[in-house]
LOMARTOR-978782 format. One record per residue (C-alpha): x, y, z; residue number from 1. Coordinates in steps of 0.2 Angstrom, whole numbers, plus 2048, in hexadecimal, padded with zeros to 3 digits. Last residue first. Layout:
// LOMARTOR-978782
px; py; pz; pos
X; Y; Z; NUM
...
//
This chain:
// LOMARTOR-978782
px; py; pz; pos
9C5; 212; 2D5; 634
9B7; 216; 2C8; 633
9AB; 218; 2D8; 632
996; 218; 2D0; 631
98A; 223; 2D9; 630
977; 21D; 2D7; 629
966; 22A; 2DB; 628
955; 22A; 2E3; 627
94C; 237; 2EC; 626
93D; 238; 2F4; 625
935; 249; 2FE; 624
924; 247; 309; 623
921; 259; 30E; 622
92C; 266; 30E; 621
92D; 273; 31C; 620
91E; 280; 31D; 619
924; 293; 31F; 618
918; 29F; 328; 617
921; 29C; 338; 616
933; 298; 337; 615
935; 283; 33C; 614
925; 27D; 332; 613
91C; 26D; 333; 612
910; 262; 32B; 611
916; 250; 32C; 610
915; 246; 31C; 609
917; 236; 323; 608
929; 232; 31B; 607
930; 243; 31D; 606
93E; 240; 316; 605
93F; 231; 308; 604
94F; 226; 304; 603
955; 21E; 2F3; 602
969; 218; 2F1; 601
96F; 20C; 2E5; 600
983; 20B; 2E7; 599
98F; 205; 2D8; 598
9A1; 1FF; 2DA; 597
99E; 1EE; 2E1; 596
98B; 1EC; 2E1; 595
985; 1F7; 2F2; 594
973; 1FA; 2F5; 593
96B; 205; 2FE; 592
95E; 20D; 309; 591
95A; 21D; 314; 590
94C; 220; 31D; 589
945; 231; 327; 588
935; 233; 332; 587
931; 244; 33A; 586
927; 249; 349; 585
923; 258; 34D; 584
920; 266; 35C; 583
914; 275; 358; 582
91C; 285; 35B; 581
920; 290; 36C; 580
92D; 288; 372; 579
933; 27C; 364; 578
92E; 26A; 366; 577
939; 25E; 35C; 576
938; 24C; 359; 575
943; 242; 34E; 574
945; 233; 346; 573
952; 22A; 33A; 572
951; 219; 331; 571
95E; 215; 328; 570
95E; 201; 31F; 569
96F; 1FC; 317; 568
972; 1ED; 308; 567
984; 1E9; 306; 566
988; 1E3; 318; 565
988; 1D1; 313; 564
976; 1D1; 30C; 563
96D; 1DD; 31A; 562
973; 1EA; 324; 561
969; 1F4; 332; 560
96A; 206; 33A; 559
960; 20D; 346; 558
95F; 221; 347; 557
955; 229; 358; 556
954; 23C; 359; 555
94B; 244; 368; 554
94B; 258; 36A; 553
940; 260; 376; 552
941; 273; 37A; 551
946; 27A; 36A; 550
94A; 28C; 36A; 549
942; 29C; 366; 548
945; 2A9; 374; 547
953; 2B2; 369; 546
94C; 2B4; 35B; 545
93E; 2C0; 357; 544
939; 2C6; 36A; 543
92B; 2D1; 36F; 542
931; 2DA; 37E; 541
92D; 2D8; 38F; 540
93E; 2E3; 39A; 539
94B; 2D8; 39E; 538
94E; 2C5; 3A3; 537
94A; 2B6; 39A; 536
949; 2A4; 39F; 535
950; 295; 395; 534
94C; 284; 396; 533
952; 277; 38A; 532
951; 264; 389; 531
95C; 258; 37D; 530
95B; 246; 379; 529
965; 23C; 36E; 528
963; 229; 367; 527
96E; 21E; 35E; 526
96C; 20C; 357; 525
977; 201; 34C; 524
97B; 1F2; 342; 523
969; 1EB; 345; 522
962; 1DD; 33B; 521
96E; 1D3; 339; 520
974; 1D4; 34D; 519
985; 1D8; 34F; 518
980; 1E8; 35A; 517
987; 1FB; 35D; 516
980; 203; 368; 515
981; 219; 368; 514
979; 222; 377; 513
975; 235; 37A; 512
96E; 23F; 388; 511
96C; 251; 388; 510
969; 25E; 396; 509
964; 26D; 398; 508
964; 280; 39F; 507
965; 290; 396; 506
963; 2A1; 39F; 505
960; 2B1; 396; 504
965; 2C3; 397; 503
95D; 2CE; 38C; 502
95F; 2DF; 382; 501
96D; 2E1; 379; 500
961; 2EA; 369; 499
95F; 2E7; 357; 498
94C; 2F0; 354; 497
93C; 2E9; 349; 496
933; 2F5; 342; 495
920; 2FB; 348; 494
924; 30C; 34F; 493
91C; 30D; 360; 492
91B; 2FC; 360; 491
92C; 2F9; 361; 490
92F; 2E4; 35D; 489
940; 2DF; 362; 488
94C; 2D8; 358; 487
95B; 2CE; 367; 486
96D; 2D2; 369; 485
96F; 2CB; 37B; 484
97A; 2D5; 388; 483
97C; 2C6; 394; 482
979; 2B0; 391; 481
97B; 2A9; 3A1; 480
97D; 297; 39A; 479
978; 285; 3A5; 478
97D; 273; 39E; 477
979; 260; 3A6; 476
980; 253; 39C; 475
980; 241; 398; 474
98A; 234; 38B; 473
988; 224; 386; 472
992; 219; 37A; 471
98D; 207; 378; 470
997; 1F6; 36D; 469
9A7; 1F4; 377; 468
9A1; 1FD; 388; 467
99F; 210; 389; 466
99A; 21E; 398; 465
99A; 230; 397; 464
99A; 23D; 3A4; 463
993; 24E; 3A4; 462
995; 25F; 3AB; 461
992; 26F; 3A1; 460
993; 283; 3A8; 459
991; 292; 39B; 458
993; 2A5; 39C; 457
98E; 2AE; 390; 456
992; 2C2; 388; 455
98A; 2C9; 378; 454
994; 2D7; 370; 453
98F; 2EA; 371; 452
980; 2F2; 364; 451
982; 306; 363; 450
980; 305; 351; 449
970; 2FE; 352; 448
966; 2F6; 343; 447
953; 2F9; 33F; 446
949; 2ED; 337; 445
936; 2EF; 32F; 444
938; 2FD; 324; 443
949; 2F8; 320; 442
95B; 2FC; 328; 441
969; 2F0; 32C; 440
976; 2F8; 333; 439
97D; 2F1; 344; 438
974; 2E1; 344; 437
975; 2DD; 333; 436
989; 2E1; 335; 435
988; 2D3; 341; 434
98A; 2D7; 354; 433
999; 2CF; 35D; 432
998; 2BF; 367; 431
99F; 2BC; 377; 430
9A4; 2AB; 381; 429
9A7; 2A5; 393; 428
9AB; 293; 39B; 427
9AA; 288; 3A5; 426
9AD; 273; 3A6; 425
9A8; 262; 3AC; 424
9AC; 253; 3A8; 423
9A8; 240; 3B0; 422
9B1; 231; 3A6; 421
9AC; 21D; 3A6; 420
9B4; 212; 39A; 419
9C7; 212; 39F; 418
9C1; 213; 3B2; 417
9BE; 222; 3B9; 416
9C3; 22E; 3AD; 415
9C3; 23E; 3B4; 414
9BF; 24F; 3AA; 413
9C4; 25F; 3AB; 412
9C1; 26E; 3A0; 411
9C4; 282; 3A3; 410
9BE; 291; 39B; 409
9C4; 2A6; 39A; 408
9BC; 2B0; 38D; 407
9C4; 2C2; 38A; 406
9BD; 2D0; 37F; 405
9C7; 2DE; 37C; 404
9C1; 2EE; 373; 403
9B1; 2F0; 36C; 402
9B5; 2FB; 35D; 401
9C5; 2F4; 356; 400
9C3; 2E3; 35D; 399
9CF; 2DA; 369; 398
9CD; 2C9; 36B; 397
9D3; 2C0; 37B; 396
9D2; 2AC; 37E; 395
9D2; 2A3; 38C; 394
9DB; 293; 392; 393
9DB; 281; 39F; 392
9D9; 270; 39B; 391
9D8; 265; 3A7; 390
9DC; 252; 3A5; 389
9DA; 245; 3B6; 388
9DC; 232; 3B5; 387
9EE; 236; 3BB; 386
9F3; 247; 3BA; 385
9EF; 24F; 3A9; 384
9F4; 25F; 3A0; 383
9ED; 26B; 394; 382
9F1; 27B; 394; 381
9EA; 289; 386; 380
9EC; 299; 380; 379
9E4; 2A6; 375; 378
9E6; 2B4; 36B; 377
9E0; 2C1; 361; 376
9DD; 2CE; 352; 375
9CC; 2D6; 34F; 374
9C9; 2E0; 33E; 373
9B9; 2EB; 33A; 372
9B2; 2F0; 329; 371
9A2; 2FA; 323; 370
99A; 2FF; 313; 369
987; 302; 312; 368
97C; 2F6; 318; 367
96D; 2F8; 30B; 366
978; 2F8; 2FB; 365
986; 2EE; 306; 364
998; 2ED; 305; 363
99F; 2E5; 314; 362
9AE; 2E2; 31D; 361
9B7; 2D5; 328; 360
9C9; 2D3; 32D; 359
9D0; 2C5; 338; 358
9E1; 2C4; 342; 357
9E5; 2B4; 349; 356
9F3; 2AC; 358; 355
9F1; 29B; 35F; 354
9FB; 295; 370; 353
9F9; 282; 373; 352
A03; 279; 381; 351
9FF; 265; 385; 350
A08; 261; 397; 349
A12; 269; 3A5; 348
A1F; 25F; 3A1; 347
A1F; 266; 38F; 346
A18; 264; 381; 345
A15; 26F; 371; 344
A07; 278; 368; 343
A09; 286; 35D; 342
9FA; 28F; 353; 341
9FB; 29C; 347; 340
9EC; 2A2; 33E; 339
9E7; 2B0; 331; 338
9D4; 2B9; 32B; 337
9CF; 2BF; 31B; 336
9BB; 2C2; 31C; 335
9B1; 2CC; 30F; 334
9A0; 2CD; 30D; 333
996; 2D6; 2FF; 332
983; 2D9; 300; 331
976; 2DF; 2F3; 330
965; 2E4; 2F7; 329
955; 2E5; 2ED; 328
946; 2EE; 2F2; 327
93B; 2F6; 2E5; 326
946; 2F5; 2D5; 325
942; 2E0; 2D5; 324
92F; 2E2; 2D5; 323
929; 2CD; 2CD; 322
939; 2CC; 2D9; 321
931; 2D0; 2E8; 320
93C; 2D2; 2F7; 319
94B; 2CE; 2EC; 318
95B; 2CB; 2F3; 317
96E; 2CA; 2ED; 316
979; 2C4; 2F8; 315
98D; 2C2; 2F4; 314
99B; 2BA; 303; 313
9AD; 2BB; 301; 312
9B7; 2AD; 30D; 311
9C9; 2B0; 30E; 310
9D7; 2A5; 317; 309
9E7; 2A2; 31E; 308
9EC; 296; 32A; 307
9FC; 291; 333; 306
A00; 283; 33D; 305
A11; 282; 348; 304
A16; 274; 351; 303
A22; 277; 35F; 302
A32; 26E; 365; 301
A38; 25E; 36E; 300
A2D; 253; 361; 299
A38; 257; 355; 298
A36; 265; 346; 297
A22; 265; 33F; 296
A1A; 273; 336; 295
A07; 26F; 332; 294
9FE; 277; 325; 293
9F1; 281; 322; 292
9EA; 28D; 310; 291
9D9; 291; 30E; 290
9CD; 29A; 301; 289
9BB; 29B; 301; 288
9AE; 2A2; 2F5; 287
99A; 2A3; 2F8; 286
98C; 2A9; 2ED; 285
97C; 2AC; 2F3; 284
96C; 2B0; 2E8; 283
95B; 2B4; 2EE; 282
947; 2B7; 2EA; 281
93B; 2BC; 2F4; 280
92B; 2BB; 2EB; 279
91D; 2B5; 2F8; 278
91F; 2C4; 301; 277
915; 2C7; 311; 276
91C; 2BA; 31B; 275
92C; 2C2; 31D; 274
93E; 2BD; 31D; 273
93D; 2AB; 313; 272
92A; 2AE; 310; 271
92E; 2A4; 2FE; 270
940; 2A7; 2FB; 269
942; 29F; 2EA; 268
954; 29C; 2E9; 267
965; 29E; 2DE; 266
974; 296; 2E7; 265
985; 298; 2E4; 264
995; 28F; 2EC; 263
9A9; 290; 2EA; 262
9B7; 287; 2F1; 261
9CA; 287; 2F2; 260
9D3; 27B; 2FF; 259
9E7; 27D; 300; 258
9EE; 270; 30C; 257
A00; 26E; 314; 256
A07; 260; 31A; 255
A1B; 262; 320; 254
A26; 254; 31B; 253
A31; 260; 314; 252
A25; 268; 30B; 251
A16; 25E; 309; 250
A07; 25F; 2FE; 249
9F4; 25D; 300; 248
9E6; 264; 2F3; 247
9D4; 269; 2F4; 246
9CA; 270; 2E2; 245
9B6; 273; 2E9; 244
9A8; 276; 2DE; 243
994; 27A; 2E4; 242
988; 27E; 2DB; 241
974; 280; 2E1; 240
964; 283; 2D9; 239
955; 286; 2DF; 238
943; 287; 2DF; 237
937; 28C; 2F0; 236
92D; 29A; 2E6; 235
91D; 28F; 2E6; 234
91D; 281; 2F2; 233
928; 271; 2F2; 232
936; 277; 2E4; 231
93A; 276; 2D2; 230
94B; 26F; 2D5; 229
95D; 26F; 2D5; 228
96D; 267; 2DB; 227
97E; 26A; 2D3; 226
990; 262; 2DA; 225
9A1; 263; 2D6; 224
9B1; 25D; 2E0; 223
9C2; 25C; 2DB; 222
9CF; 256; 2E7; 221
9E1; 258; 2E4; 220
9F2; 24B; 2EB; 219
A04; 254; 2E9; 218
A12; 24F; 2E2; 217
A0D; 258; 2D2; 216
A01; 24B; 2CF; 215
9F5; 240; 2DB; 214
9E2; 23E; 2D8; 213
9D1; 23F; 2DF; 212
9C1; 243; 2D6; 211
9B0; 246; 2DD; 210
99E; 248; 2CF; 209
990; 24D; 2D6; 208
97F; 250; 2CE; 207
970; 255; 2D4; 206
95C; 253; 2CE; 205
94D; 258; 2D7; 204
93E; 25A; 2CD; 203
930; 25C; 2DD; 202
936; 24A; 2E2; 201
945; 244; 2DB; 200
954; 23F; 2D3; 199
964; 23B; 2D7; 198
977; 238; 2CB; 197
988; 233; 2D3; 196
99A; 234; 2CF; 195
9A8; 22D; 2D3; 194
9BC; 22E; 2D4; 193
9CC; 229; 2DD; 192
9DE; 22A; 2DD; 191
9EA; 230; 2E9; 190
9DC; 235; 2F6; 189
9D9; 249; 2F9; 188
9D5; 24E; 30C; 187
9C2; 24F; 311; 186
9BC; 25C; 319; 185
9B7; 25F; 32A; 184
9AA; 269; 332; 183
9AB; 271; 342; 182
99C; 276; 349; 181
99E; 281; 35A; 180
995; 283; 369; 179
986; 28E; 370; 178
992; 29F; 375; 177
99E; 29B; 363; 176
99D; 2A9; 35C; 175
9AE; 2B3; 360; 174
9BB; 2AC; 368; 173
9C2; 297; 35F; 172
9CA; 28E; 36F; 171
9C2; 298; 37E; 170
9B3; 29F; 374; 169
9AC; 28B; 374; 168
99C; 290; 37E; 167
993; 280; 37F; 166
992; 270; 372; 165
9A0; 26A; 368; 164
99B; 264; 358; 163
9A4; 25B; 34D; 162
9A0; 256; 33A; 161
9AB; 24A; 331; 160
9B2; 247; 322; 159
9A8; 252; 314; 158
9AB; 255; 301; 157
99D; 24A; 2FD; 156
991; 256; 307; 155
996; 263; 2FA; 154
99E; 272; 300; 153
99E; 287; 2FF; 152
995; 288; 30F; 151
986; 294; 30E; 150
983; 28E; 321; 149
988; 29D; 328; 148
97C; 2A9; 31F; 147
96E; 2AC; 328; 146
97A; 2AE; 335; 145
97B; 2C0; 32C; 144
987; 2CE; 326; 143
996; 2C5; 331; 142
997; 2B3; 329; 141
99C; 2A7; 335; 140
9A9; 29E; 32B; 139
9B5; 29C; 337; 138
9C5; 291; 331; 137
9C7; 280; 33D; 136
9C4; 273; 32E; 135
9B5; 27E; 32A; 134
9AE; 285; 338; 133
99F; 28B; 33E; 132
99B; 293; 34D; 131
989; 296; 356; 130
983; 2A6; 35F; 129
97D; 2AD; 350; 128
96E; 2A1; 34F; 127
96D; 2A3; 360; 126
970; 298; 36E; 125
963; 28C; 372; 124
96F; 27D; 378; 123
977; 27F; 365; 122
973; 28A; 354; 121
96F; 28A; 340; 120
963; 292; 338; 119
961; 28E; 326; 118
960; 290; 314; 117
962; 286; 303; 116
96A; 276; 309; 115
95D; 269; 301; 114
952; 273; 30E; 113
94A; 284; 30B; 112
945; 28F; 31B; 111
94D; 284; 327; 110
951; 284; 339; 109
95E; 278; 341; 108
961; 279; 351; 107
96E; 26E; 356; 106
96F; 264; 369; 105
96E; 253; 35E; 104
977; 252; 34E; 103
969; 24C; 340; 102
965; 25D; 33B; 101
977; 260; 336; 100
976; 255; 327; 99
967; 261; 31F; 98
978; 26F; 31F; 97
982; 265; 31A; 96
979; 260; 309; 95
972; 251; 303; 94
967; 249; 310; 93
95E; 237; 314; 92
96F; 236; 31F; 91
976; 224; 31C; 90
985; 22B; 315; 89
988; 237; 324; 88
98B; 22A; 32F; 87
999; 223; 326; 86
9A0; 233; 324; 85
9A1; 238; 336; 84
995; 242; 341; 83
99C; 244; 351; 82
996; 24E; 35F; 81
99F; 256; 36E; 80
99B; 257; 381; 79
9A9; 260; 388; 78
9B6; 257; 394; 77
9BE; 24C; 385; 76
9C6; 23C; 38D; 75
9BA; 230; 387; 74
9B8; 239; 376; 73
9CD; 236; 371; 72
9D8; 247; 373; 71
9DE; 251; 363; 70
9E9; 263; 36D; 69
9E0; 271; 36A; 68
9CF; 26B; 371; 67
9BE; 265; 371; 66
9BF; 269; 35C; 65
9CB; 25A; 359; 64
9C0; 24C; 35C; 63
9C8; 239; 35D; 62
9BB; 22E; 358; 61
9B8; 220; 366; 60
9B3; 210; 35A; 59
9A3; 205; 35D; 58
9A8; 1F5; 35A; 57
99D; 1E8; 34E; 56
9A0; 1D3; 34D; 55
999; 1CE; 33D; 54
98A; 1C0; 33E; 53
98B; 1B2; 330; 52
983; 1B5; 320; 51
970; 1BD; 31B; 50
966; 1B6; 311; 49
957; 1B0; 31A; 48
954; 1C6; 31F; 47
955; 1CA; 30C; 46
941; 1C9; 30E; 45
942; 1D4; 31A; 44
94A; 1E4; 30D; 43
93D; 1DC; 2FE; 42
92F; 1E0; 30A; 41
936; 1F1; 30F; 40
937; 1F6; 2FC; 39
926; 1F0; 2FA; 38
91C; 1F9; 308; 37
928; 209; 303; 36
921; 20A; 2F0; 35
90F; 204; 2F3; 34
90E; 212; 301; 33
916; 21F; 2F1; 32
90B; 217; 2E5; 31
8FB; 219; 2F1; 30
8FE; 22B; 2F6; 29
8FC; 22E; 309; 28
8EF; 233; 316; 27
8F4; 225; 321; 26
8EA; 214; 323; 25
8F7; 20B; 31B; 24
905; 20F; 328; 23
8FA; 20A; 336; 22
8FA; 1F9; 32F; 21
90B; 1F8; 32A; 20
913; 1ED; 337; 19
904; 1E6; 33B; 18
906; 1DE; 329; 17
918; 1DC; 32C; 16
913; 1CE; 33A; 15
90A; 1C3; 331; 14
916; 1C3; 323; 13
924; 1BE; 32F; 12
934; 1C5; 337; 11
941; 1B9; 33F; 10
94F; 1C0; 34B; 9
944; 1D2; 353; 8
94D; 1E1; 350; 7
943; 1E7; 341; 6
932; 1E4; 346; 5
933; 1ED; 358; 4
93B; 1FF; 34B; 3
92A; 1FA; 33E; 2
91F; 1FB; 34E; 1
//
């Protein structure tokens, strides 16, 4: 009822009553309903004052992650998602990780929000099966995918966030069997800075401060940020810190980037990994290092872009901490890895070669001390005749202990008209086991050394349709998913075991559309859709992961703008029904108000108070409000 309100020309009193009718018959506080009833009376009661209508157009992004060579969205011949900066400010969230719950197509599971721990994965791939980078750098962390999205960065410090979806092992090898989520950070500015405070519920507070400036013939970012709070539930506190230094120089006219960044967390881990123990207890820290650049002669030769980067990776666990000599481990990752792309043109089109060498290690209480390297290639064509552009390439990685793995894939796409492309494309990608996997020993997980690499096989078609103001988009998507690294249940000796031990079949679809109006009251509306299926094969097993995806995802976000554009509205909405679990519905908003260099910002997750858990045995946060101000000095 309050989304058929907001798009109407003329609202009236008579009318928000019904509005809110339902509303007030909820189980909820009466401050908090006073609260919202009031601030969405005072959002329509701006309505009379707005000025004249503002012509909006819907802008095609161009996406670098499709591809090696940058190509627009209409012509892409993968289904990719964009999630730019602008959209990400009107997120009710403040971390990446909460951010990526509102991409559709992404999984997102949580054991402790406000970016404390999570799951993250694509088209019902695994957890593991999912690749994150940071400004093209793999991060996946090879003890655990627990630990992929302990990013060492603020949600200030990000650009954009694509997200290609299906097996992306031609471009970027191992990992990437579900898709790939490349975040993008931002690049320093001459001369900028600002800060800003927030408070909450459940004694939330964080602070961030981002400041940009030019010396040495260089520009520099710096970028700090501390959130904490007493928690939703007993033994669910946190407290995170994040800093980040980023500068860009040129020699000879050549960019180059050094980025530096560090995070820790210190958690309660209520039931994190077991529901028997309400004591976990954790602390992650994470530090990264990277250093790219772009080297540029004429347009008749090659560029060449080179890389180098380390990511080291501490864990310290507590099963019980009120018992901290009776099982405590300690992990150390180390991952120091090297690029080399060249691309040039030629008559037979775009030509991308990259080279990489990566080293991993671990020094583990529990684990014990291991270390593998992988070194590779891979190669890519891209050409177009006419309205038609294919791209063709494969990859090969060669690892020390499972010898060559090769993933062959090919795009096309035609567009029809200059708003109207079909796509399709094939593909294959592998994943190798964790360290986890491999040597991870308790008295309720086994390991296996013996463990081979995952193997897929994914097929998409699609097209995608856009006018001045709309963008929509369809697919249909299939994986053969081979050799699965699943924990089984054995009975006979009550632990859970690592073992390739399923083949599974993934079929679905997604539909997703973007309008942008020049109505008041509705600057924008987006909606996406995604079904899964998957069927199993093998031997009846008691699965822990792998069969554990979302069936049914539905996200709607409407956007309006009040008062010359400086007052905004977010609402955001989303449905999930997990396989196996309890489907919910959740209710985001996001408001506020800009007064030349100061922003007023509230917004409340979970507005009805939904009961619901992604893991079992671990109840997601209730009604959470925050409120906070960030002031821009330049």
């Amino acid at each position: 009822m309050i989304f058929k309100n907001t798009i109407k020309k003329k609202l009236n009193q008579r009318s928000l009553f019904f509005t809110f009718a339902a509303f007030n018959q909820a189980k909820e506080q009466k401050h908090m309903k006073r609260c919202i009833l009031l601030l969405l009376i005072f959002l329509m009661a701006l309505y009379g004052q707005q000025s004249a209508s503002i012509t909006f157009e819907l802008k095609e992004p161009i996406i670098i992650t499709a591809s090696r060579a940058p190509s627009s969205l209409m012509s892409a011949a993968r289904t990719v998602s964009v999630l730019d900066s602008g959209a990400i400010s009107r997120l009710p969230v403040h971390s990446v990780q909460d951010a990526l719950g509102y991409i559709a197509g992404i999984d997102l599971q949580q054991r402790g929000s406000q970016g404390v721990q999570a799951d993250v994965s694509l088209r019902g791939a695994g957890y593991e099966q999912t690749l994150i980078l940071i400004d093209g750098i793999k991060v996946n962390d090879p003890q655990s995918g627990h630990h992929n999205l302990n990013l060492a960065f603020s949600l200030q410090d990000i650009e954009r966030i694509e997200v290609l979806k299906g097996s992306g092992s031609r471009l970027y090898g191992p990992n990437a069997m579900g898709g790939v989520i490349n975040i993008i950070t931002k690049k320093p500015l001459t001369q900028k800075l600002d800060f800003s405070i927030i408070g909450g519920d459940f004694r939330y507070n964080e602070f961030n401060l981002n400041y940009d400036f030019q010396a040495l013939k260089a520009n520099h970012r710096l970028s700090l940020n501390r959130s904490n709070s007493s928690g939703y539930r007993p033994n669910t506190d946190f407290t995170i810190q994040t800093a980040t230094y980023k500068n860009s120089f040129a020699i000879k006219h050549n960019p180059f980037h050094f980025t530096a960044a560090y995070n820790a967390k210190d958690f309660g881990a209520s039931r994190f990994y077991h529901p028997a123990f309400p004591y976990q207890k954790e602390k992650t820290e994470t530090f990264f290092l990277n250093m790219a650049g772009q080297i540029f002669s004429d347009a008749t030769m090659p560029t060449f872009s080179p890389k180098i980067y380390w990511r080291r990776h501490h864990d310290d666990f507590l099963l019980d901490y009120t018992r901290p000599e009776w099982y405590h481990n300690k992990h150390q990752t180390d991952v120091l890895g090297a690029e080399l792309l060249t691309a040039f043109s030629s008559r037979l089109g775009r030509t991308s070669i990259l080279g990489e060498w990566q080293h991993s290690k671990i020094v583990s209480s529990n684990l014990g001390d291991h270390q593998r390297n992988m070194a590779g290639f891979s190669a890519e064509q891209q050409f177009t005749v006419r309205r038609w552009q294919i791209v063709l390439g494969s990859s090969f990685y060669y690892y020390n202990r499972w010898g060559w793995q090769i993933s062959p894939g090919v795009d096309v796409s035609l567009q029809l008209t200059p708003h109207f492309t079909l796509y399709a494309s094939g593909g294959t990608g592998f994943r190798p086991p964790t360290f986890t996997e491999l040597y991870y020993h308790s008295p309720a997980n086994r390991g296996n050394p013996q463990l081979k690499p995952e193997r897929s096989v994914d097929i998409e078609t699609g097209a995608r349709f856009r006018t001045k103001r709309t963008l929509t988009s369809f697919a249909l998507f299939r994986r053969y998913g081979s050799n699965l690294i699943d924990w089984i249940f054995e009975s006979e000796g009550q632990y859970w075991q690592a073992e390739n031990v399923l083949q599974l079949t993934t079929s679905g679809l997604e539909v997703s559309s973007q309008w942008t109006t020049q109505r008041h009251l509705l600057k924008n509306i987006h909606f996406n859709y995604t079904y899964l299926t998957s069927d199993k094969a093998g031997r009846q097993i008691i699965s822990k992961y792998v069969f554990n995806y979302l069936r049914h995802q539905f996200i709607l976000g409407i956007d309006q703008q009040f008062v010359n554009r400086r007052l905004a509205l977010s609402w955001k909405l989303r449905y999930e029904d997990r396989i196996n679990s309890q489907a919910y519905f959740l209710t985001d908003v996001h408001v506020s108000w800009q007064i030349k260099r100061w922003r007023i910002f509230s917004h409340i997750s979970n507005l009805f108070d939904q009961k619901y858990q992604d893991f079992a045995s671990i109840p997601q946060p209730g009604r959470w409000f925050k409120m906070g101000v960030r002031f821009s000095v330049f």
